[in-house]
NUDO-230123 format. One line per field, with one value per residue (C-alpha): residue in three letters; residue number from 1; x, y, z. Coordinates in Angstrom, 3 decimals. Layout:
BEGIN
nuro: [ala, ...];
fiba: [NUM, ...];
X: [X, ...];
Y: [Y, ...];
Z: [Z, ...];
//
This chain:
BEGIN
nuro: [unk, unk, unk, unk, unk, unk, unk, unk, unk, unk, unk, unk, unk, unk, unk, unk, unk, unk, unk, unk, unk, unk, unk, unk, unk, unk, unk, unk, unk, unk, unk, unk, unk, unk, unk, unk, unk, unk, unk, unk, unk, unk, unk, unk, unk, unk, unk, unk, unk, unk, unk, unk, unk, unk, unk, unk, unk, unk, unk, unk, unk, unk, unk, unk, unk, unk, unk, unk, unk, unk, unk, unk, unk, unk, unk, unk, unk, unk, unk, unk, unk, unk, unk, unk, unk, unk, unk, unk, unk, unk, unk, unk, unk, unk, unk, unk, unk, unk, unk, unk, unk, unk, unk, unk, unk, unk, unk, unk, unk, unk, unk, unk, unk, unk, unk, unk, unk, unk, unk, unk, unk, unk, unk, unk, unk, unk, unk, unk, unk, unk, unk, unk, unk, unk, unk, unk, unk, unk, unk, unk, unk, unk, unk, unk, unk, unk, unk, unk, unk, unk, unk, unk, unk, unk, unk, unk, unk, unk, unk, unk, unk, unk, unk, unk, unk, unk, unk, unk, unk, unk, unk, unk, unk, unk, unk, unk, unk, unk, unk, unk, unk, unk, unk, unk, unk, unk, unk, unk, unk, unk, unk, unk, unk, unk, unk, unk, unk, unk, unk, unk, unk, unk, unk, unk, unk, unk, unk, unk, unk, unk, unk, unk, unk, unk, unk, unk, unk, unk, unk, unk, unk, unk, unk, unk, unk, unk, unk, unk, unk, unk, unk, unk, unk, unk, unk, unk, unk, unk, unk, unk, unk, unk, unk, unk, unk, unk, unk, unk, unk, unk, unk, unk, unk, unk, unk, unk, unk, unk, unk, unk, unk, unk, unk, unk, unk, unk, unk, unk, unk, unk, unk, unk, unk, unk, unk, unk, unk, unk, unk, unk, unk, unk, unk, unk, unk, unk, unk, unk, unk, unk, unk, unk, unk, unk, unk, unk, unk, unk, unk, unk, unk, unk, unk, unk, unk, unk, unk, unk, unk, unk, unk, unk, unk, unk, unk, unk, unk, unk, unk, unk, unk, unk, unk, unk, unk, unk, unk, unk, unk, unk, unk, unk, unk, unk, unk, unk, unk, unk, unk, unk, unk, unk, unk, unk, unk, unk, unk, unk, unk, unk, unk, unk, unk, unk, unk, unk, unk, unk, unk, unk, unk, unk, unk, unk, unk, unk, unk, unk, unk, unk, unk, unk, unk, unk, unk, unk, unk, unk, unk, unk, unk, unk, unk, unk, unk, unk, unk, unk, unk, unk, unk, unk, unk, unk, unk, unk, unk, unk, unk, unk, unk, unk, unk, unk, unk, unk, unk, unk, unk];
fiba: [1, 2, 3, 4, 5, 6, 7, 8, 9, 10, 11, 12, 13, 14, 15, 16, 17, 18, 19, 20, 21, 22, 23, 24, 25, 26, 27, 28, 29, 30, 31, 32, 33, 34, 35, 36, 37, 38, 39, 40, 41, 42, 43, 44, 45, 46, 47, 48, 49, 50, 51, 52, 53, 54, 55, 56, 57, 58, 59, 60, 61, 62, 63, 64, 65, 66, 67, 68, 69, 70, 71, 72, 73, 74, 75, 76, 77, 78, 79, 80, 81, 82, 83, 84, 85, 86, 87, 88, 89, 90, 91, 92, 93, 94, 95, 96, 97, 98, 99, 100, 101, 102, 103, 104, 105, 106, 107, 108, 109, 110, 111, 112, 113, 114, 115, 116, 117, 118, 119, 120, 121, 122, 123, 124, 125, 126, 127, 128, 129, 130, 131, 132, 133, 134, 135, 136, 137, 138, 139, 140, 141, 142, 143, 144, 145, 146, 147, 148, 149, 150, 151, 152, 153, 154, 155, 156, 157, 158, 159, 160, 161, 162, 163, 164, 165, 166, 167, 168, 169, 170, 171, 172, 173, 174, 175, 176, 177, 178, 179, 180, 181, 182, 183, 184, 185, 186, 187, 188, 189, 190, 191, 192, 193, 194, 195, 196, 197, 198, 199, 200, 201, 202, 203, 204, 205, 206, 207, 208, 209, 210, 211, 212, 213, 214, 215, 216, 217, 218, 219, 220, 221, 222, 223, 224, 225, 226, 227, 228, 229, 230, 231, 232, 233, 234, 235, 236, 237, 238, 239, 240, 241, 242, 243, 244, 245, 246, 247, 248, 249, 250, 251, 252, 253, 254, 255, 256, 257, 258, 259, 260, 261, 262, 263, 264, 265, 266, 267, 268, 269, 270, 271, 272, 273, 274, 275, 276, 277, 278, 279, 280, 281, 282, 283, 284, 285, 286, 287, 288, 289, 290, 291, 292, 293, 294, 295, 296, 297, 298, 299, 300, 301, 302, 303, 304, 305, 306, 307, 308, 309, 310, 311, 312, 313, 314, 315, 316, 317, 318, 319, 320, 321, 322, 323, 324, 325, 326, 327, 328, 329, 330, 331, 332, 333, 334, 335, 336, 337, 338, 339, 340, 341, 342, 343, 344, 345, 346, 347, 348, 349, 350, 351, 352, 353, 354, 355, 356, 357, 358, 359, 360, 361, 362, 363, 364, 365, 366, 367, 368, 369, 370, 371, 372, 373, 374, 375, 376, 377, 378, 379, 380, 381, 382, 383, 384, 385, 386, 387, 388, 389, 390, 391, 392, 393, 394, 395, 396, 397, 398, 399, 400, 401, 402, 403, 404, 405, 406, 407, 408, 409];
X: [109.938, 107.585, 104.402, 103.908, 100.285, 98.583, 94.551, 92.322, 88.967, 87.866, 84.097, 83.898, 80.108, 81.117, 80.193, 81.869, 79.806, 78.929, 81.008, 84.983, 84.317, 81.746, 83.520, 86.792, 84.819, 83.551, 86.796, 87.531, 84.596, 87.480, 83.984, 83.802, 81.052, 80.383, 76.707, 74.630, 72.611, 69.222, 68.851, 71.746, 69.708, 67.978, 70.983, 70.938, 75.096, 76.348, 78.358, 78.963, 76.086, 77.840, 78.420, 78.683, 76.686, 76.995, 75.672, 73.805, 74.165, 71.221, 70.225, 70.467, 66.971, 68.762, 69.363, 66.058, 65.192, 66.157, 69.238, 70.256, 68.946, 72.335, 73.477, 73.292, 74.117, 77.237, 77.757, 75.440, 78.150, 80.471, 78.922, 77.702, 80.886, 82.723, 79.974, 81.117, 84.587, 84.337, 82.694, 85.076, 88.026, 86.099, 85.970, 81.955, 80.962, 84.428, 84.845, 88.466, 86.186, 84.785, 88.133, 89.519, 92.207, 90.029, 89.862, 88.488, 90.321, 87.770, 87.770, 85.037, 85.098, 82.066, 78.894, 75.154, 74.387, 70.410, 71.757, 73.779, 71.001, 68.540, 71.202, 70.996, 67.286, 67.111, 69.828, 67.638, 63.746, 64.807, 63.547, 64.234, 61.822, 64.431, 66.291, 66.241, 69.021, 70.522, 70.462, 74.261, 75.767, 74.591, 76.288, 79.916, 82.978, 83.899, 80.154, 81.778, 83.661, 81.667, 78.603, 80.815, 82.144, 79.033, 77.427, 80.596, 80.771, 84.979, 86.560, 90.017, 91.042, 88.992, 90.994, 88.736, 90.456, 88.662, 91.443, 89.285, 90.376, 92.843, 90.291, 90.152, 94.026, 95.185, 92.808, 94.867, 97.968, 96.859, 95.467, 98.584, 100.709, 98.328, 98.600, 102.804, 103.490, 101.309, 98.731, 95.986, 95.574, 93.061, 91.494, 88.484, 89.918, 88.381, 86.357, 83.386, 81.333, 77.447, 76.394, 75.680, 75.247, 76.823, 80.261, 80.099, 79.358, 82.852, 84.563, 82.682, 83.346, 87.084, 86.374, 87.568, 84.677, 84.394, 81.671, 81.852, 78.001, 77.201, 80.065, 80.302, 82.276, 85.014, 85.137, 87.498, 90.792, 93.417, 97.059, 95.226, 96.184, 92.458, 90.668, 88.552, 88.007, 87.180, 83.885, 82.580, 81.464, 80.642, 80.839, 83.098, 85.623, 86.559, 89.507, 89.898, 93.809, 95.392, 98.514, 100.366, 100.595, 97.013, 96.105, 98.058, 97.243, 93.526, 94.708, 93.006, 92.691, 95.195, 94.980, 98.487, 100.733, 100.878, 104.667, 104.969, 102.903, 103.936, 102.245, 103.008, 101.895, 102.884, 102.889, 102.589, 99.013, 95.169, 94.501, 97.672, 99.659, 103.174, 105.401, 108.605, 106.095, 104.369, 107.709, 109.105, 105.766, 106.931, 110.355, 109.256, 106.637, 109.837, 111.958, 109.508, 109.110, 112.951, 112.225, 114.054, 111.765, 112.612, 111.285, 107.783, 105.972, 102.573, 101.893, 97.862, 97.776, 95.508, 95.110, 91.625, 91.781, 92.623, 95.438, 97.389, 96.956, 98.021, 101.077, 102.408, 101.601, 103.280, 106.267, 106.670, 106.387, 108.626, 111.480, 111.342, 110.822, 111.981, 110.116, 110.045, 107.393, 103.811, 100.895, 97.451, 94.044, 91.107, 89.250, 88.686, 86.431, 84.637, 85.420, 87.075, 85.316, 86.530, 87.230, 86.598, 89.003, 91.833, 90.293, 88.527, 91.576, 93.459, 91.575, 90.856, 94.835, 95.160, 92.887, 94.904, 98.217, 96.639, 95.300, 99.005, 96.157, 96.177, 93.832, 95.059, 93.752, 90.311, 90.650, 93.990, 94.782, 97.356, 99.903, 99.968, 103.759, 104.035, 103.049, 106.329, 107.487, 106.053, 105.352, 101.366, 99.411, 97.183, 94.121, 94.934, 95.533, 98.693, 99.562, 102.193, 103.476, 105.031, 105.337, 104.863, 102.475, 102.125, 98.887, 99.008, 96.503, 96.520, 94.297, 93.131, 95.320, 98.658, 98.006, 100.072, 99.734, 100.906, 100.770, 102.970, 101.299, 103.167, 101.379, 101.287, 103.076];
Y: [105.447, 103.358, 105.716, 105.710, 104.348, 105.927, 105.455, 108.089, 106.215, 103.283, 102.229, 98.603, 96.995, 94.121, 91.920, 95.318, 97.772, 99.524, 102.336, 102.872, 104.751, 103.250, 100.007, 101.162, 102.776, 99.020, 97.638, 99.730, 98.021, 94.506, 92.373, 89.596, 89.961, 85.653, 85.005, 81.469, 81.234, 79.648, 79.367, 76.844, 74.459, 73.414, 71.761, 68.343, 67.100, 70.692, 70.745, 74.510, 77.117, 80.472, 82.766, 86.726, 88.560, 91.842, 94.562, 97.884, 97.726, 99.562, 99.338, 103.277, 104.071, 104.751, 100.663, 99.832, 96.604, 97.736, 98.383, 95.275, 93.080, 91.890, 92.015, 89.346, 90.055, 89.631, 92.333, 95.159, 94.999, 95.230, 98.247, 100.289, 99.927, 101.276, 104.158, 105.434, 105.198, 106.913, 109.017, 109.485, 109.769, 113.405, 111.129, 110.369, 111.765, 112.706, 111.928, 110.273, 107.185, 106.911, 108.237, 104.829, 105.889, 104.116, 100.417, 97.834, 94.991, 92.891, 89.386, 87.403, 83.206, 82.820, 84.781, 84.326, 81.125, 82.005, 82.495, 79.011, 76.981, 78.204, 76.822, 73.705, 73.510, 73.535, 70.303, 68.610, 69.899, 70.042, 73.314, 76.480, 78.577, 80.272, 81.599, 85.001, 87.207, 87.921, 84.293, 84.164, 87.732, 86.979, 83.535, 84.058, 84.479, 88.060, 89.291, 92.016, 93.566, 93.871, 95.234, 97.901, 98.359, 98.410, 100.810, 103.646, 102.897, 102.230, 101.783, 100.632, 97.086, 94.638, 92.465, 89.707, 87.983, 85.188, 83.121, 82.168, 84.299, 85.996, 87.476, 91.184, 91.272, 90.247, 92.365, 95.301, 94.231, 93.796, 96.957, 98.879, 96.970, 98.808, 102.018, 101.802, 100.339, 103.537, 101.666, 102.829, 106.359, 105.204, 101.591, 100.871, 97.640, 95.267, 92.024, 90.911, 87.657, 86.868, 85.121, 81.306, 78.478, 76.476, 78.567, 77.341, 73.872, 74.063, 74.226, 72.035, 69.013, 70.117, 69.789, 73.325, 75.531, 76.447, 74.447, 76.747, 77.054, 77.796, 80.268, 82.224, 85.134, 82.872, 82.179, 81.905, 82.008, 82.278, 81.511, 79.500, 76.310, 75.486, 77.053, 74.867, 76.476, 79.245, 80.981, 82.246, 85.763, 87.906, 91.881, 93.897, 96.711, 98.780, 100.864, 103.957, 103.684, 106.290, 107.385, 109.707, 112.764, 112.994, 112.755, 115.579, 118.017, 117.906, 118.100, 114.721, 113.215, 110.355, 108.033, 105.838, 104.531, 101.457, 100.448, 96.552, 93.871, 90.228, 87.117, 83.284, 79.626, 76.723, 74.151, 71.574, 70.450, 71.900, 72.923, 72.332, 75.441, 75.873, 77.541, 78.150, 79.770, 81.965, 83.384, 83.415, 86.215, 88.154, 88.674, 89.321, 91.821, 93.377, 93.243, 95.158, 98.024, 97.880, 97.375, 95.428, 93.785, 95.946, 98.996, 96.887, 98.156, 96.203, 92.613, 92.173, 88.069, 86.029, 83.989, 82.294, 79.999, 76.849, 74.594, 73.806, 77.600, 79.017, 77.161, 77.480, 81.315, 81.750, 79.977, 81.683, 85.119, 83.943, 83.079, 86.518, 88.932, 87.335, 87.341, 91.658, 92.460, 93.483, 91.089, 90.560, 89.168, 91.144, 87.464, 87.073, 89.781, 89.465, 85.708, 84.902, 86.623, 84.775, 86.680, 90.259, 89.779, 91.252, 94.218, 94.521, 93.916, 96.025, 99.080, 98.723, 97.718, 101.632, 102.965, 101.086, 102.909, 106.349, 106.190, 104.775, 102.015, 98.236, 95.846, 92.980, 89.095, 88.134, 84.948, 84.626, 83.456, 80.711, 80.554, 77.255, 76.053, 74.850, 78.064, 80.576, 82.862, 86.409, 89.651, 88.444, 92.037, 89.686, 91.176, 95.000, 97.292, 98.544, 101.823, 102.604, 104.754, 103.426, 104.222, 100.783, 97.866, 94.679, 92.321, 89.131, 86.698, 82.945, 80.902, 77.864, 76.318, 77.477, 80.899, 83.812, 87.418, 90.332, 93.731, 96.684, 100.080, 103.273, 105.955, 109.075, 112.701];
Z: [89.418, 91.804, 92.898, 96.540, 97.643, 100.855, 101.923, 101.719, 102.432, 104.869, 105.279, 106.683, 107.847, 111.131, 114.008, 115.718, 113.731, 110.719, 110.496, 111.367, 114.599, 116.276, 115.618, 116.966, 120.140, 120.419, 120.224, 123.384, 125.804, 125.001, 124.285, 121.853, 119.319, 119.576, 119.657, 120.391, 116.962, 117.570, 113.692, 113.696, 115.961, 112.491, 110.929, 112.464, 112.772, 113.645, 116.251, 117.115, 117.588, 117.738, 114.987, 114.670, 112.206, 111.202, 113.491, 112.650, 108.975, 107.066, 103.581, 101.929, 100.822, 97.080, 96.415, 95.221, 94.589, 90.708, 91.830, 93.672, 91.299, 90.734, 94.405, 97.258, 100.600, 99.782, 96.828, 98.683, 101.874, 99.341, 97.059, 100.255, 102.159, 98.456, 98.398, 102.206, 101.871, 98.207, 100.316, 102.962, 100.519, 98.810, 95.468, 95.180, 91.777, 91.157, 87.433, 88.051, 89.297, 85.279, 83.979, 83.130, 86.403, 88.677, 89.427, 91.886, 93.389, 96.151, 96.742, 98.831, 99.239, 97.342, 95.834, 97.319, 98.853, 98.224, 94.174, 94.593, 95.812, 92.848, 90.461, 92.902, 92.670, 89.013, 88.960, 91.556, 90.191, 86.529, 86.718, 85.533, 87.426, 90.213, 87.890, 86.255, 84.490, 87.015, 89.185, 88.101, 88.342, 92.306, 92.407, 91.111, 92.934, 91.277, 92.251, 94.597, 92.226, 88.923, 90.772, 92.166, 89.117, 87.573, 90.370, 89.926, 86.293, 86.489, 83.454, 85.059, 86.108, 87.875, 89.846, 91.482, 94.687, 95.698, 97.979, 100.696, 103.844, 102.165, 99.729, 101.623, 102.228, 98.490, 97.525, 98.911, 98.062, 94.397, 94.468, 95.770, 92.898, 90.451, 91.614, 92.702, 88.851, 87.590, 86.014, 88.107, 89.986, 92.197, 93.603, 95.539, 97.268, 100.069, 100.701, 102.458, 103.407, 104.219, 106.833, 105.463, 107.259, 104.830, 105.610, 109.572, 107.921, 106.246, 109.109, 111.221, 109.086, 109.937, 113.575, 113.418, 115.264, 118.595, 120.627, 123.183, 122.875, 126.555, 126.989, 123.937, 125.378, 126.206, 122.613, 120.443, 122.395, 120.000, 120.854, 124.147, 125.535, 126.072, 122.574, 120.862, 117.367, 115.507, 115.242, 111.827, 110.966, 108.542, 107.258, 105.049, 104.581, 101.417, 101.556, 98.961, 97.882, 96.081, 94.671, 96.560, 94.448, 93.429, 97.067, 98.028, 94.993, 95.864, 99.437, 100.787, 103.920, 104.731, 106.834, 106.155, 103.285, 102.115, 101.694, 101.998, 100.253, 99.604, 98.201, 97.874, 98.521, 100.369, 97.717, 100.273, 101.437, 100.902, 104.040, 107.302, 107.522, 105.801, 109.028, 106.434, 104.099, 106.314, 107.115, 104.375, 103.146, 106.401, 105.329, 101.283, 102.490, 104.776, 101.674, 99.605, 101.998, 102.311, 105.953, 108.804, 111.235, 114.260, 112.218, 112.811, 116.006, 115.951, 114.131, 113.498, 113.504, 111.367, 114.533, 114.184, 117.171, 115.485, 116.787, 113.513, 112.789, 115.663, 115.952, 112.891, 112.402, 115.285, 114.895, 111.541, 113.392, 116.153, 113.034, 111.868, 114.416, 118.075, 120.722, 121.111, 118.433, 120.375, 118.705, 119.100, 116.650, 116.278, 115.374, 119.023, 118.743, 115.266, 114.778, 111.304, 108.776, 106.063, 102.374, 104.735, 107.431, 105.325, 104.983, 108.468, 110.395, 107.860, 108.728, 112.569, 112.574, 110.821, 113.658, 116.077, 115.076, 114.578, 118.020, 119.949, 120.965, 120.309, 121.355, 123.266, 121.844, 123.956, 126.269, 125.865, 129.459, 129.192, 126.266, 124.574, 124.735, 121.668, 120.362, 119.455, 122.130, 121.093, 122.809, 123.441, 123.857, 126.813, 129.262, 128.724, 125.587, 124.709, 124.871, 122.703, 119.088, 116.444, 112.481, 110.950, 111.382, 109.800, 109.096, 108.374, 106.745, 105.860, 103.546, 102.677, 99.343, 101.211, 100.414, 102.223, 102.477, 104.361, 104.580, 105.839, 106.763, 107.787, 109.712, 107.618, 109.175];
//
């Protein structure tokens, strides 16, 4: 018999802020988070000059330099995020977390840039003198989830997810497999990103940021006829999940159930958007919550700003659900926070349905027409209740996910 998943934790560190309510209150004032970066002026050949960095997030006075010796930016988002929501769920200390019942599932795109470029040095120097023990352990792609592993001492699964901007969503969805199959009782699950220059290089080669540089609160503009790009940013959000039953016995908190998640690729090309396979995750995801798509009341887009994304995202969403299904993007807020957006959007998308309150997309003025016809939430919120919600992410390699939440009575 499948268990049934629901979330008993959140914690999330964001261009919006570092803690679930103050970011949600900021969410309210409908202000982007964009930012001209005078740091940026140093890389001659960039084109775009706006980012958005994480706001208000403080080190705890308990990760000592001892402690983070394993940790880049990257990894301490990740293990202080899993500490407050651990937190937030009543499980910190609880000896379920070193049980064996508890495991982690967190993606990110990358570890440490800082720990990268020391291996770099050595190849270019023929040096070794960067380096120490833990050089590496700061540097690779799972570095999120061993060091919060190794900070809770779990003895469950780890289940690294490190798809590019799907890193945060899979990572859920992997997560609430574990538990529903009864393999795991509990999952710390999420993803994050550092700020790196390197990451708004990417894109820039791609012609795919926003050079909005003089404007940046008209920045990005998703779903717009006149956006330009997408803007890069950086955080991270760690969601507590837990199976049903051992929620309720120690008479937790909940703040929604997890009842849809679905998976796949395109197959097709690196990096242009597969329309026929973004559906097709939509109606997979429906088909695993043994949902129709009118039962969904609120779609969360990946919507980053990008033409080639936006139209075929849409289109795909158009396919499944009409044109009746309210949608907005909280990226024209944060910008696209790359292997955290999953998990960001996943939890301000919870908020969102818990308070009968949903965001409308930022600078979304004029529809592009070759966009698909959807119920745009444009200019003001929307008030309104429903029981399910879906997010949606897409990532480079043709990879698909989405997510279906119900809100917990």
């Amino acid at each position: 018999m499948p268990k049934r998943v629901v979330i008993t934790g959140m914690a999330m560190t964001s261009p919006l802020g570092s803690d679930v309510k103050s970011s949600f209150d900021r969410l309210h004032t409908l202000e982007n988070c964009i930012q001209y970066d005078k740091t940026l002026e140093i890389y001659k050949g960039l084109h775009t000059r706006l980012d958005a960095r994480v706001k208000d997030f403080v080190l705890p006075p308990d990760f000592t330099r001892k402690t983070t010796r394993t940790m880049g930016d990257v990894a301490i988002m990740s293990v202080v995020t899993a500490k407050e929501a651990l937190e937030d769920a009543g499980l910190l200390g609880s000896e379920i977390i070193t049980s064996g019942q508890t495991g982690v599932a967190y993606g990110s795109c990358s570890g440490s840039i800082d720990a990268i470029m020391d291996f770099y040095s050595m190849c270019v120097n023929h040096e070794v003198k960067n380096l120490n023990s833990g050089s590496y352990i700061r540097m690779m792609s799972h570095t999120s989830a061993v060091n919060i592993s190794l900070y809770f001492k779990t003895h469950g699964r780890i289940i690294p997810t490190s798809t590019a901007c799907t890193s945060g969503s899979m990572a859920i969805g992997y997560a609430y497999e574990a538990i529903k199959s009864g393999t795991q009782t509990v999952m710390i699950a999420g993803g994050a990103e550092e700020h790196s220059p390197s990451n708004i290089g990417v894109f820039d080669t791609l012609f795919a940021t926003s050079v909005k540089n003089d404007t940046p609160n008209l920045t990005p503009s998703p779903f717009d006829k006149d956006r330009d790009g997408l803007v890069i940013g950086s955080g991270a959000g760690t969601l507590i999940l837990e199976e049903y039953e051992h929620a309720k016995n120690r008479g937790a908190k909940i703040y929604a159930e997890i009842v849809g998640f679905a998976t796949n690729t395109d197959g097709t090309h690196i990096t242009n958007p597969n329309s026929d396979m973004m559906a097709e995750v939509m109606k997979m995801a429906l088909s695993n919550a043994d949902l129709s798509s009118e039962n969904i009341g609120y779609i969360n887009a990946h919507g980053t700003g990008t033409v080639n994304g936006d139209i075929a995202e849409s289109i795909a969403t158009h396919s499944v659900f009409g044109s009746n299904t309210p949608i907005s993007t909280l990226k024209s807020y944060t910008g696209h926070t790359l292997g955290a957006c999953g998990a960001i959007e996943a939890i301000m998308s919870i908020e969102m349905m818990n308070n009968n309150w949903f965001c409308p997309t930022l600078n979304l003025k004029n529809i592009d027409d070759r966009c698909g016809e959807l119920d745009y939430i444009m200019t003001e919120p929307r008030l309104l209740e429903t029981d399910y919600i879906m997010s949606n992410n897409f990532a480079f390699g043709g990879i698909n996910t989405s997510l279906i939440f119900k809100r917990f009575r």
